[in-house]
VEXBA-37057 format. One record per residue (C-alpha): x, y negated, z. Coordinates in Angstrom, 1 decimal, decimal comma. Last residue first. Layout:
(site (X Y Z)) ...
This chain:
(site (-24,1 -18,2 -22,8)) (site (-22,4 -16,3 -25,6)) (site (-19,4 -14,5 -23,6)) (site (-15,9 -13,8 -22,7)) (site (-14,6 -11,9 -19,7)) (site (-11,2 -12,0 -18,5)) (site (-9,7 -9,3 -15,4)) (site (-6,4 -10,2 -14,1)) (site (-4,7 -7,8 -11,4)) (site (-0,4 -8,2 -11,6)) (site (0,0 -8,7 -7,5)) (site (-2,6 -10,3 -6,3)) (site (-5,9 -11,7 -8,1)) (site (-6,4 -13,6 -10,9)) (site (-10,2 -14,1 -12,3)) (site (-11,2 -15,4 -16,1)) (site (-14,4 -16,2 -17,6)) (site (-14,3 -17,4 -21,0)) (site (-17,7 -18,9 -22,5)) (site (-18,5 -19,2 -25,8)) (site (-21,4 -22,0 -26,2)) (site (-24,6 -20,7 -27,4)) (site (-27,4 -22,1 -24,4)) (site (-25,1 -24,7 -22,8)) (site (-22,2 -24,8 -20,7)) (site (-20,9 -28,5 -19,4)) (site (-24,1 -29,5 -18,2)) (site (-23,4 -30,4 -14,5)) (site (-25,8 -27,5 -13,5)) (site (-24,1 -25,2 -15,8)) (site (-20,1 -25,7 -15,2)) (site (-21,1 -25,8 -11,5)) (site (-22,9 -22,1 -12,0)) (site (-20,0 -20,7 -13,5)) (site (-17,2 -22,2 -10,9)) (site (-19,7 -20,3 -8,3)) (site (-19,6 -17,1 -10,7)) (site (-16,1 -17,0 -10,8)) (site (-15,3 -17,8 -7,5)) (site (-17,3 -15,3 -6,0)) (site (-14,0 -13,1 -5,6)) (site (-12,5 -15,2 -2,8)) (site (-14,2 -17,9 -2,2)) (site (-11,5 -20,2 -0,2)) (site (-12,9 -23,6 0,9)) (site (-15,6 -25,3 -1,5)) (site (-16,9 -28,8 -1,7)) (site (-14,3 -31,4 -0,3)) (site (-11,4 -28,7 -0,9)) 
């Protein structure tokens, strides 16, 4: 992990925020944000950025 150890829950919005500032979401793409945890837990989020 040369950048990031283990982030637990603010993955999401970390991997978010890399995707912006290296310009890989702009303003009116679709975004999909999606988070695993233990056991059977998944929550997915989609939205206009």
């Amino acid at each position: 992990f040369p950048e990031l150890g283990n982030v637990g829950p603010a993955s999401v919005p970390i991997t978010l925020h890399q995707a912006v500032a290296a310009g890989r979401i702009q303003k009116g793409n679709r975004v999909a944000l999606m988070g695993i945890g233990s056991g059977i837990n998944v929550s997915m989020l989609e939205l206009v950025w």
